[in-house]
N, C-alpha and C positions, 0 to 999 in steps of 0.2 A: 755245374757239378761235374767235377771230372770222371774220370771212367772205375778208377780206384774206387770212390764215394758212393760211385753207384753199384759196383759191384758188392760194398758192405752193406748197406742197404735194400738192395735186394735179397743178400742172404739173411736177414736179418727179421724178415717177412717170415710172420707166421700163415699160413692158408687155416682160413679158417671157415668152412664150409658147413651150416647149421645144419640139421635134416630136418624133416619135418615131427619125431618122435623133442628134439632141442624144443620148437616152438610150440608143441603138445602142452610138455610141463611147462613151461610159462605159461601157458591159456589157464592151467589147471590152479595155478598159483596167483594168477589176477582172479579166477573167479574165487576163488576162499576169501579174498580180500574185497570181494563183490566190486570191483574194476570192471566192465560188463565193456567199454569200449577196449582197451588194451586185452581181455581174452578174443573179445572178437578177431582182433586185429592178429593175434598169434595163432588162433584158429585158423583164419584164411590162409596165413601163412603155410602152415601144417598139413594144408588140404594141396595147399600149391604147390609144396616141395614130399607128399605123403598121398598122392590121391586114388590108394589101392591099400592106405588102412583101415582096414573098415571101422576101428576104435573112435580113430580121427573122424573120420568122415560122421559115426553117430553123435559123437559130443558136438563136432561144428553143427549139426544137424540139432539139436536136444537149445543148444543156443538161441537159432533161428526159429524153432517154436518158441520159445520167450519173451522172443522178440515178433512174435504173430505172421512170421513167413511160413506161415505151412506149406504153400507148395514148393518153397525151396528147398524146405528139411524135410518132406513127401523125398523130390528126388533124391537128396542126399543118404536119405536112411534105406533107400530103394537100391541103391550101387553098394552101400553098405551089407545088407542081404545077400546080393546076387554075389559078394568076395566073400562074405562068410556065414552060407546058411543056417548053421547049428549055434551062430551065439543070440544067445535068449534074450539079451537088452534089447539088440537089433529089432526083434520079433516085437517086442513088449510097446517100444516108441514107434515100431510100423503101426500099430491097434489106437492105439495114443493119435498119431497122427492123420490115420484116416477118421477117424472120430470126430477131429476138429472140422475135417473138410467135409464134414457127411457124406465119406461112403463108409457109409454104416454096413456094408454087406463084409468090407475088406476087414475094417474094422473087429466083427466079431470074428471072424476068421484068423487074422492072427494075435487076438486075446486069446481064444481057444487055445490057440497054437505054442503061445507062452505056459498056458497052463500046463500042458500034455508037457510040456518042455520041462519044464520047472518048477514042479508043484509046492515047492517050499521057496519060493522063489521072492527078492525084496520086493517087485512088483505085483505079486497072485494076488492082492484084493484090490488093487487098482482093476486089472485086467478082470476078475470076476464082475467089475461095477460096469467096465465097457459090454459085457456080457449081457448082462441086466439091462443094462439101455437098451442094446443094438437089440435084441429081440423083446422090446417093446413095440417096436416099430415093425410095418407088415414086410417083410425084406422081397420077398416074392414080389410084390405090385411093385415096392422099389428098383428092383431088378429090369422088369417089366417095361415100366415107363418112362424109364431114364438111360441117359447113355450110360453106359459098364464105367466103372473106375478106372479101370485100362484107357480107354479113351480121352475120357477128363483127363489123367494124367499126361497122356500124348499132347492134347489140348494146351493143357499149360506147360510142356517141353518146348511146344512150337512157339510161343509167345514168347518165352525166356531164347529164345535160339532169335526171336526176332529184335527182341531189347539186344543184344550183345553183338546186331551184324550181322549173322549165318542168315542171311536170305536163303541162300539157298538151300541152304541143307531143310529149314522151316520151311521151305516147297514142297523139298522131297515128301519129308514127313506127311504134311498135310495133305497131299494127292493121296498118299497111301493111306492114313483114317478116311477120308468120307468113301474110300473103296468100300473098306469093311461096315462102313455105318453112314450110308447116306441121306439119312435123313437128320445128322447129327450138322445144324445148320449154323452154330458157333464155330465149327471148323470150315465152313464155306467159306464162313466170313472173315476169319483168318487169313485164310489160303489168298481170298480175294486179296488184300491189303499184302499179303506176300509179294504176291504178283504186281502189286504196284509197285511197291520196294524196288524190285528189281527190273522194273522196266516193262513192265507187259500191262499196260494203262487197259486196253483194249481186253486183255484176257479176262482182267480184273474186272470191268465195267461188266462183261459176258456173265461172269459168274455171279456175278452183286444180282443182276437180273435174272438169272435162274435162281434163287433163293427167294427174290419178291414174288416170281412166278408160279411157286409152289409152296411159300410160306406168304403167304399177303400179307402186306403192313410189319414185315421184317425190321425192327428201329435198328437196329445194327445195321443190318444191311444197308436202309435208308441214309443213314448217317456216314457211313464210309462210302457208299456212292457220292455224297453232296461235298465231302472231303476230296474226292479225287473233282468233281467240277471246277471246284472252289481254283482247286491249284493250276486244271488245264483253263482256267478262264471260260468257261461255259459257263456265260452270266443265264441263259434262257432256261438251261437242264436245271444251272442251282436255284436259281427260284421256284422254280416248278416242284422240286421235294420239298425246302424249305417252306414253302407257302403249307405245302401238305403237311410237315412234319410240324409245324405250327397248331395244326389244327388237333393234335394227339396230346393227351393226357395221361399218359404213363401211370402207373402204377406202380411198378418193381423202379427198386431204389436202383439197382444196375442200368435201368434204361432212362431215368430219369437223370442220371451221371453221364452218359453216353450223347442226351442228349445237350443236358449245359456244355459240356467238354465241345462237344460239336460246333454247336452255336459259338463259343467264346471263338474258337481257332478261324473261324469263316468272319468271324467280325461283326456278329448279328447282339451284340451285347447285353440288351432288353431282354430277351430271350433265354441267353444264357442265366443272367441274373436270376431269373425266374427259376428256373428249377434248381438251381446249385443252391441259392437260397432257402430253397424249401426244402433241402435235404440238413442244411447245416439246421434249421430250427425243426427241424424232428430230431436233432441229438446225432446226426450222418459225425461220427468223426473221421474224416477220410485220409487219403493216402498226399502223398508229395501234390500229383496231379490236381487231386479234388481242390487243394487250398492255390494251387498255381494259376487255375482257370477261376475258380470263385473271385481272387483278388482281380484279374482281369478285367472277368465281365463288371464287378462290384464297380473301381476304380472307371473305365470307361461309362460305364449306365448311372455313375453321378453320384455312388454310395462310398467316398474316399474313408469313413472314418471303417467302415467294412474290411473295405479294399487292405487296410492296413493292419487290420488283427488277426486276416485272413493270410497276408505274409509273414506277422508273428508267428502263426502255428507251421507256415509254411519253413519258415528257418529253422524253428526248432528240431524239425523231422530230417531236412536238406540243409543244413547253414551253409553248400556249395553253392546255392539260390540267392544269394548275398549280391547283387550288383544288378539285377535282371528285374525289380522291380518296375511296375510297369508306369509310374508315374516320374520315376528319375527321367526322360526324356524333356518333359514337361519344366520339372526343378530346374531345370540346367538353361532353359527357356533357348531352347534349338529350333530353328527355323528350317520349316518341311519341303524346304525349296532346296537345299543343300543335296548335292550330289549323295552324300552319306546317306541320303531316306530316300534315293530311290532304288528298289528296290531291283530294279531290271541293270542299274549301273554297276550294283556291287556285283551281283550273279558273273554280269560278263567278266569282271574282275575276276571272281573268283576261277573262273574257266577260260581263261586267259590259258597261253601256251607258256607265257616266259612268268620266271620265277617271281622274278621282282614285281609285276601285275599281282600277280596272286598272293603276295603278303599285303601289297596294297589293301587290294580287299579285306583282309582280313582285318587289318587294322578299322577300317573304315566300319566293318561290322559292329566293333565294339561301340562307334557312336551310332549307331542306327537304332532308329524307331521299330524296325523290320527284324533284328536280329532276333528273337522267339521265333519268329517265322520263320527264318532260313533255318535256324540249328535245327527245328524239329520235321523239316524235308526231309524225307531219308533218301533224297540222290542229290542235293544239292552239295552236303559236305561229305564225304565219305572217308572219313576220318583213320580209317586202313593205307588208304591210298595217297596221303599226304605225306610229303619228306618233312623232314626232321624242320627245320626252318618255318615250315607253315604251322607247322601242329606249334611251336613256339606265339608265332602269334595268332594262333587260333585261341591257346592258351591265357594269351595276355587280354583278347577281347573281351573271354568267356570272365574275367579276375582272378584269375589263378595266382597265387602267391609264388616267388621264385628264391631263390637259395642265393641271399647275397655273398655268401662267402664264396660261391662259384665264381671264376674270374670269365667263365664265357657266359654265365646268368647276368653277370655284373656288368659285363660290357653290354650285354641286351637289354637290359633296363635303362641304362643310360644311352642308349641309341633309341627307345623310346623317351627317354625325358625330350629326346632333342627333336621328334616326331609331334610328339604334344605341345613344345614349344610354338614349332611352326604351326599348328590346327588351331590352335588358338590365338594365333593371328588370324590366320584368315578363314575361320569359321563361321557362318556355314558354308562351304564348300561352293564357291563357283567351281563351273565347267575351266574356266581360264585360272584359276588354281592348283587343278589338277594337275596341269602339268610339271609345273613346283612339285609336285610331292610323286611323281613318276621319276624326278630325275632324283630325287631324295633315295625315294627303295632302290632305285637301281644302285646307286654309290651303297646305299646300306647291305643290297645284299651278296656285295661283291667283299664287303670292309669286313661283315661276320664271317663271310667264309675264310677271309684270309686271316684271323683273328684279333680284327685291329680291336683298340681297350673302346673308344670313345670317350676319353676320360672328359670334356668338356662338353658339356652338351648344348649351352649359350654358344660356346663359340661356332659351333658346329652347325646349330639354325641358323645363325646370322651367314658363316663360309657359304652354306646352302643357297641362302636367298642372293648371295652376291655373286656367286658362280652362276646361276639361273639369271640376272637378270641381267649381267653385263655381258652376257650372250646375245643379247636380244637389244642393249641400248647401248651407243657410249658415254652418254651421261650420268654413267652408273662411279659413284665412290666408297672406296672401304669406308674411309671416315663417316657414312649416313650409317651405313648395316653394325658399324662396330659400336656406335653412340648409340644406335638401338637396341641393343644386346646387353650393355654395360662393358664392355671392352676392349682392348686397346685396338688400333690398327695392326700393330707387330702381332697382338694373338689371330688377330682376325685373316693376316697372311699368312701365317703359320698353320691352320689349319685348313685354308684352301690351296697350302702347298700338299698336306698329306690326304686333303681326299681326290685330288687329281690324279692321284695314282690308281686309282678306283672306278676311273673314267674308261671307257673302251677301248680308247684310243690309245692308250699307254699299257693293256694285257701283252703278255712278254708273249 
């Protein structure tokens, strides 16, 4: 395109920059049309490019009750308040919403509060009914014996700060609640699992045992102790709770989750089965997780026809869960000898200093037996801290769908077709393999940067394996790798003419 072409072209550009009030009325017009994922979707939008409307912020809020997040639309109606104290909806879905979460004390307080507000108001006999409830119950003893709404709420800031990454700020937090309320031992045990997050094993471990110290037989506590064993390899410590936490019978359906979730993630499956199963037959209909570990332990403890109604419900809620099934390993009949399953080879990959190592990895994740276990380390992948390249094939591991009309999606798909070509020769992974596929990333992540297409991806395995082996023999012929391929010799030259430019030795 010449310089003319591009000058009309660019004047020709309209900018066109939505605000978040644009993807308001679209949310407001999928839900008339009861559309519930498209309002979602324009919502979040709204909140992302509007996040000091407090209109937006209640409707995105009024949504995520609908959908049974109340502590999301708790915060969200929360920041909605504090930008605009005097409007009464605000007020009306604060009483709404602490209601769901029983605090019944906030609850009848800003029902009250609506009324005093807006006594003719489209909410007043809603808010009179929270009225009528909340002072059925004794609020004083409630008061009393449970930690303040304030807290809870801090409680689930820290957890949501700890789902999105903010270790640290979900430190800060949490040091500062059990100041004010220390005997509030859901936030210890927070705090502790913070502290692992971000490296402080040791801190973590301290505070897990001042919570048993002073709350005996703590199952949280117990179970985020034997979670950090699990992973420092303290085979003697993990036995030693697990044996104990075995011998516990829960009661509350929280600790009875706490503890299947436990058991599935440490490997103890018999166990896990057992309580996750006894939740889903009292009617438990649970969250992403509950049906994630349920299928786990179910599918490992011998219950497959379980195992797979348990990730039915599971995709329904997450269909991003689509490829992670825990018996695809199995189908695929991979053998546990392959460098891809062991678990200490990817890591060092993954933490490798050079780039081309570290896509390795990642690729290789995607075929492991282990990959559940790595993604849910929170220091193994630190998904902040990945360039551009990795988070690609961290993406392609996890089966992220990509944009083939993108011409650099386009040419990374087909430098994985040409990656899968070669793994599937020689799968599962010898150690003497590997090096085939170390000189492969290395050419590949020098050809993505320079934005080669990969337009062939036969020819490209077979160049691979003929560049790699006539290094090492001279009885090496294009004519074996090319008849292997389906290929001519001429193509099979031709593109070990263009990935040699890729090689080290030839960087200008």
């Amino acid at each position: 395109m010449n310089n003319k072409s591009k000058k009309v072209l660019k004047e020709n550009i309209i900018s066109f920059l939505p605000t978040g009030e644009y993807y308001y009325k679209k949310a407001l017009d999928e839900l008339q049309k009861e559309q519930y994922e498209k309002a979602h979707k324009y919502l979040k939008r709204a909140v992302d490019l509007s996040p000091n409307d407090p209109l937006i912020l209640m409707q995105y809020a009024i949504l995520q009750m609908e959908l049974d997040n109340f502590d999301w639309a708790h915060e969200l109606l929360r920041n909605a308040h504090d930008i605009d104290p005097n409007e009464s909806e605000i007020v009306f879905f604060l009483a709404e919403v602490n209601a769901h979460l029983g605090n019944f004390i906030d609850a009848n307080r800003f029902a009250k509060m609506y009324v005093e507000m807006d006594i003719r108001g489209e909410y007043t006999e809603e808010a009179m009914e929270i009225v009528d409830f909340t002072e059925q119950e004794d609020l004083e003893s409630m008061e009393m014996d449970s930690p303040s709404s304030e807290a809870l709420f801090q409680q689930e800031k820290s957890r949501r700060l700890m789902e999105q990454g903010k270790f640290q700020e979900a430190v800060e937090l949490l040091e500062s609640l059990i100041i004010d309320n220390p005997d509030f031992w859901a936030a210890y045990n927070n705090l502790a699992l913070a502290y692992f997050y971000v490296g402080e094993e040791e801190q973590a471990k301290a505070l897990l045992h001042k919570v048993l110290s002073e709350n005996r037989g703590n199952i949280h506590a117990l179970c985020n102790l034997s979670v950090i064993h699990y992973y420092e390899k303290n085979t003697e410590e993990l036995e030693e709770i697990t044996d104990f936490l075995s011998k516990i019978n829960p009661y509350f359906i929280e600790h009875r989750y706490k503890m299947g979730a436990t058991f599935a993630l440490i490997g103890k499956y018999e166990e896990a089965f057992k309580w996750l199963r006894s939740l889903q037959r009292k009617g438990f209909e649970g969250d992403p997780g509950f049906y994630f570990w349920l299928a786990h332990s179910a599918y490992f403890a011998g219950h497959e026809e379980i195992a797979r109604n348990a990730w039915k419900a599971l995709l329904k809620l997450d269909p991003e869960k689509a490829g992670f099934e825990p018996w695809l390993p199995q189908m695929k009949e991979i053998n546990d000898h392959g460098t891809e399953h062991q678990k200490e080879f990817i890591l060092e990959k993954l933490q490798n200093k050079h780039v081309s190592e570290r896509i390795f990895g990642f690729y290789l994740l995607g075929k492991s037996k282990h990959r559940s276990e790595i993604i849910s380390h929170p220091q193994w992948i630190v998904v902040d801290e990945l360039g551009t390249m990795e988070k690609l094939f961290l993406a392609q591991s996890l089966g992220h769908s990509f944009d083939e009309k993108s011409v650099a999606e386009k040419a990374f798909l087909r430098a994985i077709a040409a990656t899968d070509l070669l793994y599937d020769k020689y799968k599962p992974l010898a150690q003497s393999a590997t090096y085939l596929f170390q000189m492969w990333f290395m050419l590949m992540e020098r050809a993505l940067e320079k934005g080669y297409g990969f337009k062939n991806p036969k020819a490209l395995a077979a160049a691979t394996e003929y560049m790699f082996e006539s290094s090492r023999s001279k009885n090496v012929t294009k004519k074996y790798y090319a008849d292997q391929y389906g290929i001519t010799t001429n193509t099979l030259t031709k593109y070990v003419n263009e990935l040699i430019q890729f090689l080290p030795l030839f960087d200008a």
